[in-house]
Biotite code that builds the C-alpha atoms (Angstrom):
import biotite.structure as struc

atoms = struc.array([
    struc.Atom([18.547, -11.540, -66.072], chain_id="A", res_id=1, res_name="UNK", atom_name="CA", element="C"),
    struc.Atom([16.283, -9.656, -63.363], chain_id="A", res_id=2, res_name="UNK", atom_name="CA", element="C"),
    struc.Atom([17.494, -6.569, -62.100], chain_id="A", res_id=3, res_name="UNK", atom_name="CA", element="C"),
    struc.Atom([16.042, -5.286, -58.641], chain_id="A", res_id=4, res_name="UNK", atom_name="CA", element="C"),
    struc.Atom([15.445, -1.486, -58.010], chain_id="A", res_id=5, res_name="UNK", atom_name="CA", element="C"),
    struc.Atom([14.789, -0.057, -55.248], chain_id="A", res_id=6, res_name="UNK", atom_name="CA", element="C"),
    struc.Atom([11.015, 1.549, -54.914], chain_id="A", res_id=7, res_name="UNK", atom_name="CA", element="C"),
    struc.Atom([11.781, 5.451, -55.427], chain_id="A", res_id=8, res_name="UNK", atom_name="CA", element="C"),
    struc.Atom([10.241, 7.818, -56.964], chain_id="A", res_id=9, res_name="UNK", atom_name="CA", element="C"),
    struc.Atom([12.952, 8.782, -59.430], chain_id="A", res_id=10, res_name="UNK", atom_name="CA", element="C"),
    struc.Atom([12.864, 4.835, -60.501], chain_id="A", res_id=11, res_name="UNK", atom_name="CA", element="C"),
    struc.Atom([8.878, 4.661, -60.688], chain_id="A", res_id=12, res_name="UNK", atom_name="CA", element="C"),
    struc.Atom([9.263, 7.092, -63.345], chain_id="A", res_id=13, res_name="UNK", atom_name="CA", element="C"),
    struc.Atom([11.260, 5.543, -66.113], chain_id="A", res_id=14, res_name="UNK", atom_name="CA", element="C"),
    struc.Atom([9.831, 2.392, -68.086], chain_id="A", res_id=15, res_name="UNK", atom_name="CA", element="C"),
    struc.Atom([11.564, -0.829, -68.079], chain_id="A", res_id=16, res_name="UNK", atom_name="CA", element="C"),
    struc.Atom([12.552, 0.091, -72.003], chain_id="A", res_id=17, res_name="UNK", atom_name="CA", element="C"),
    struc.Atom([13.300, 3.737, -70.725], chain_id="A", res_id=18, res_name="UNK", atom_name="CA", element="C"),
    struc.Atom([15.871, 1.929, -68.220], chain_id="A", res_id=19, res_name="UNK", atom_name="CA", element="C"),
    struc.Atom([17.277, -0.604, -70.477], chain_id="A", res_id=20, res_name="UNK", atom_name="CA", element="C"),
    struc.Atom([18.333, 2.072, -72.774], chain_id="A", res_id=21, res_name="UNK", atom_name="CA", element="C"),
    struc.Atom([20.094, 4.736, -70.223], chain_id="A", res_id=22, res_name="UNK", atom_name="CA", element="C"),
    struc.Atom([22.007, 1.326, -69.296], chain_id="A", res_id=23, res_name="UNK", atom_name="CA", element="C"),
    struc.Atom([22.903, 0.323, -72.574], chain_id="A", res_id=24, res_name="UNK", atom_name="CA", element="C"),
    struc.Atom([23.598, 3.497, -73.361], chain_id="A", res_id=25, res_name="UNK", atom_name="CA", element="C"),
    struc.Atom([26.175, 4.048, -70.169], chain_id="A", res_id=26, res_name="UNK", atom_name="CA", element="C"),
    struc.Atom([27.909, 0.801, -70.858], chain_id="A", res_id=27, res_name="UNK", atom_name="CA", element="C"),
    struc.Atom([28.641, 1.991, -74.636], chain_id="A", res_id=28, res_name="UNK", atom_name="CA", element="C"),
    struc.Atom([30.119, 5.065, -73.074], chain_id="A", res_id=29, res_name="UNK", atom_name="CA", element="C"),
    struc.Atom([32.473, 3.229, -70.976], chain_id="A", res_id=30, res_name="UNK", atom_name="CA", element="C"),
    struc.Atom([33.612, 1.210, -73.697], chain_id="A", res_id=31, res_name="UNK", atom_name="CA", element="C"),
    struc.Atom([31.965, -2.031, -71.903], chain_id="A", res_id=32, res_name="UNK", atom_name="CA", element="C"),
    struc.Atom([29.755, -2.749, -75.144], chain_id="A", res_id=33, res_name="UNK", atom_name="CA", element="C"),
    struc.Atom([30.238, -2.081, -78.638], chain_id="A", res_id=34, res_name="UNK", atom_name="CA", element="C"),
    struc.Atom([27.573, -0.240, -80.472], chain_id="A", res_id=35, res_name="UNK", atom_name="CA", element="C"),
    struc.Atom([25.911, -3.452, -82.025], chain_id="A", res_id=36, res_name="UNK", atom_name="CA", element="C"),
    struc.Atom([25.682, -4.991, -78.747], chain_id="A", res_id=37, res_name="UNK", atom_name="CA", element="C"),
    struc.Atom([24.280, -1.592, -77.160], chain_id="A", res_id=38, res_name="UNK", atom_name="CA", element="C"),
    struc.Atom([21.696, -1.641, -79.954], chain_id="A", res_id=39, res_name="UNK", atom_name="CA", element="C"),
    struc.Atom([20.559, -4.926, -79.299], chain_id="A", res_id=40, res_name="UNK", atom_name="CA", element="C"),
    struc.Atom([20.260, -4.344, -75.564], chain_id="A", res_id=41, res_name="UNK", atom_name="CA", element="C"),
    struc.Atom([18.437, -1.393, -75.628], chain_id="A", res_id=42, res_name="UNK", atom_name="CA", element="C"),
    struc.Atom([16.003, -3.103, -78.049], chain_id="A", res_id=43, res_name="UNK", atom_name="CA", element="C"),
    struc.Atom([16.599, -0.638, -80.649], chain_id="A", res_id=44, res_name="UNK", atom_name="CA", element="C"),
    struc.Atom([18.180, -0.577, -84.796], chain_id="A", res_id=45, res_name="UNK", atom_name="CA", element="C"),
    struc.Atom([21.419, 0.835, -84.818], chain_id="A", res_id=46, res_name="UNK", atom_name="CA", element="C"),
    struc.Atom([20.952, 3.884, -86.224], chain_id="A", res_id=47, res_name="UNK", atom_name="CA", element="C"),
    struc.Atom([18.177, 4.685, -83.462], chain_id="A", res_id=48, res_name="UNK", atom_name="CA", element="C"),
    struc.Atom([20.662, 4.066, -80.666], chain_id="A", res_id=49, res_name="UNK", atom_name="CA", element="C"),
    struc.Atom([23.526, 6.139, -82.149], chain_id="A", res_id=50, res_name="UNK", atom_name="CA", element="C"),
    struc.Atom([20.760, 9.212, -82.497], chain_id="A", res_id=51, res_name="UNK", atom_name="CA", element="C"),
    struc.Atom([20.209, 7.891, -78.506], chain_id="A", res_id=52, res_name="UNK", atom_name="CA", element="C"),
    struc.Atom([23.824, 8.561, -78.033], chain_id="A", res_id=53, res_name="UNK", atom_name="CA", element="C"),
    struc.Atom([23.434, 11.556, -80.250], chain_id="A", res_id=54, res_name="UNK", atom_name="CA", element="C"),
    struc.Atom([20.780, 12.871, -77.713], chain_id="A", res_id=55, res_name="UNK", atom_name="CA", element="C"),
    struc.Atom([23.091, 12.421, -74.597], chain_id="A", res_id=56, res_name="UNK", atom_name="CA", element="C"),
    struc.Atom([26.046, 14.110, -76.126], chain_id="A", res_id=57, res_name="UNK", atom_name="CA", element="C"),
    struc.Atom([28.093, 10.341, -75.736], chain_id="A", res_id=58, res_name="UNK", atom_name="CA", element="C"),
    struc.Atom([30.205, 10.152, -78.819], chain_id="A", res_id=59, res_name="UNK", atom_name="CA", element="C"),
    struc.Atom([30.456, 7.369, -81.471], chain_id="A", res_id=60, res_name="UNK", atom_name="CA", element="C"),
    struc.Atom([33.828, 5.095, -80.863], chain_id="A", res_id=61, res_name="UNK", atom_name="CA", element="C"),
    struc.Atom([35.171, 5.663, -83.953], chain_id="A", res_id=62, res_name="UNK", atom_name="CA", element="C"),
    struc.Atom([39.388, 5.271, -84.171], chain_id="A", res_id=63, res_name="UNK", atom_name="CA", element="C"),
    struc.Atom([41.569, 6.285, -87.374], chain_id="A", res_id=64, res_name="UNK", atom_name="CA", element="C"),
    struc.Atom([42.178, 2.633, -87.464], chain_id="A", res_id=65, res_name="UNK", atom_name="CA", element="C"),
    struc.Atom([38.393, 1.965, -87.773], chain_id="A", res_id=66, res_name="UNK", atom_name="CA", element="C"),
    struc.Atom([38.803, 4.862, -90.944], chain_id="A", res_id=67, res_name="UNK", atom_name="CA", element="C"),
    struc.Atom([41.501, 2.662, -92.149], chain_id="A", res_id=68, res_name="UNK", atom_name="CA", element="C"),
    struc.Atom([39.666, -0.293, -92.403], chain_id="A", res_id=69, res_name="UNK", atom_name="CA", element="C"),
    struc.Atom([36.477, 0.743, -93.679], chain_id="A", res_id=70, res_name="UNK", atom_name="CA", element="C"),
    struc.Atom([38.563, 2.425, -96.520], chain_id="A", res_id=71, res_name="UNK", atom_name="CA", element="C"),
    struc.Atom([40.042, -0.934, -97.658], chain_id="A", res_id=72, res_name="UNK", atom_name="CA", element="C"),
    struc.Atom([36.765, -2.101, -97.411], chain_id="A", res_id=73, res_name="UNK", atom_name="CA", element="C"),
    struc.Atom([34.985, 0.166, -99.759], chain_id="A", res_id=74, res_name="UNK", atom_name="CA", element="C"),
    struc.Atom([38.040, 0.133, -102.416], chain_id="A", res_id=75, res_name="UNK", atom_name="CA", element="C"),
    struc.Atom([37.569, -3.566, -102.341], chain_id="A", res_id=76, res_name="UNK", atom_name="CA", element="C"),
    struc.Atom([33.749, -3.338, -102.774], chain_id="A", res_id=77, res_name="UNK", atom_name="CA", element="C"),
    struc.Atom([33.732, -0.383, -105.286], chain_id="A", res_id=78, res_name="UNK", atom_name="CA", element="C"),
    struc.Atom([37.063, -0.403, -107.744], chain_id="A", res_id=79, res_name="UNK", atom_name="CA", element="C"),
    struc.Atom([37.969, 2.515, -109.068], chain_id="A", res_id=80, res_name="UNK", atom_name="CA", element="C"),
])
Protein backbone atom coordinates (compact mmCIF):
# COMPACT_ATOMS: atom_id res chain seq x y z
CA UNK A 1 0.00 0.00 0.00
CA UNK A 2 1.32 3.66 -0.92
CA UNK A 3 0.01 6.38 0.95
CA UNK A 4 0.27 10.01 -0.62
CA UNK A 5 0.92 13.12 1.63
CA UNK A 6 0.69 16.19 0.82
CA UNK A 7 4.23 18.28 0.69
CA UNK A 8 4.02 20.36 4.11
CA UNK A 9 6.20 21.17 6.33
CA UNK A 10 4.62 19.49 9.34
CA UNK A 11 4.74 16.10 7.05
CA UNK A 12 8.51 16.68 5.86
CA UNK A 13 9.28 16.33 9.38
CA UNK A 14 8.26 12.90 10.50
CA UNK A 15 10.02 9.68 8.95
CA UNK A 16 8.12 7.18 7.07
CA UNK A 17 8.65 4.78 10.42
CA UNK A 18 7.82 7.98 12.56
CA UNK A 19 4.39 8.03 10.46
CA UNK A 20 3.65 4.43 10.38
CA UNK A 21 3.70 4.36 14.06
CA UNK A 22 1.39 7.60 15.00
CA UNK A 23 -1.01 5.58 12.48
CA UNK A 24 -0.78 2.39 13.99
CA UNK A 25 -0.89 3.80 17.02
CA UNK A 26 -4.36 5.92 16.25
CA UNK A 27 -6.01 2.89 14.78
CA UNK A 28 -5.27 0.84 18.16
CA UNK A 29 -6.94 3.70 19.92
CA UNK A 30 -10.03 3.49 17.98
CA UNK A 31 -10.31 -0.04 18.48
CA UNK A 32 -9.67 -0.59 14.51
CA UNK A 33 -6.54 -2.92 15.29
CA UNK A 34 -5.71 -5.07 18.05
CA UNK A 35 -2.42 -4.60 19.74
CA UNK A 36 -0.60 -7.51 17.81
CA UNK A 37 -1.67 -6.15 14.62
CA UNK A 38 -0.63 -2.46 15.76
CA UNK A 39 2.76 -3.95 16.66
CA UNK A 40 3.31 -5.44 13.50
CA UNK A 41 2.33 -2.32 11.57
CA UNK A 42 4.31 -0.02 13.26
CA UNK A 43 7.28 -2.39 12.74
CA UNK A 44 7.84 -2.72 16.32
CA UNK A 45 7.82 -5.97 19.34
CA UNK A 46 4.93 -5.71 21.35
CA UNK A 47 6.11 -4.58 24.32
CA UNK A 48 7.81 -1.49 22.42
CA UNK A 49 4.46 -0.43 21.00
CA UNK A 50 2.48 -0.69 24.27
CA UNK A 51 5.44 1.69 25.94
CA UNK A 52 4.45 3.77 22.38
CA UNK A 53 0.97 3.80 23.65
CA UNK A 54 2.36 4.30 27.10
CA UNK A 55 4.06 7.55 25.75
CA UNK A 56 0.77 8.99 24.21
CA UNK A 57 -1.31 8.42 27.25
CA UNK A 58 -3.67 5.75 24.83
CA UNK A 59 -4.58 2.98 27.19
CA UNK A 60 -4.12 -0.82 26.81
CA UNK A 61 -7.67 -2.61 25.76
CA UNK A 62 -7.79 -4.71 28.44
CA UNK A 63 -11.69 -6.00 29.53
CA UNK A 64 -12.51 -8.07 32.86
CA UNK A 65 -13.36 -10.70 30.40
CA UNK A 66 -9.78 -10.58 28.98
CA UNK A 67 -8.80 -10.99 33.16
CA UNK A 68 -11.09 -13.88 33.06
CA UNK A 69 -9.53 -15.66 30.49
CA UNK A 70 -6.03 -15.22 31.09
CA UNK A 71 -6.83 -16.56 34.67
CA UNK A 72 -8.10 -19.92 33.31
CA UNK A 73 -5.23 -19.85 31.34
CA UNK A 74 -2.55 -19.64 33.91
CA UNK A 75 -4.48 -22.19 36.40
CA UNK A 76 -4.38 -24.51 33.48
CA UNK A 77 -0.64 -23.88 32.79
CA UNK A 78 0.50 -23.69 36.49
CA UNK A 79 -1.75 -26.15 38.94
CA UNK A 80 -1.88 -25.33 42.17
Amino acid sequence: MTLVLPDDPVTASFTPRDLLLELACALYARNRVSMSQGARMAGLERMDFQEALCERDIPIHYSTDDLQSDRVSLKALLPA
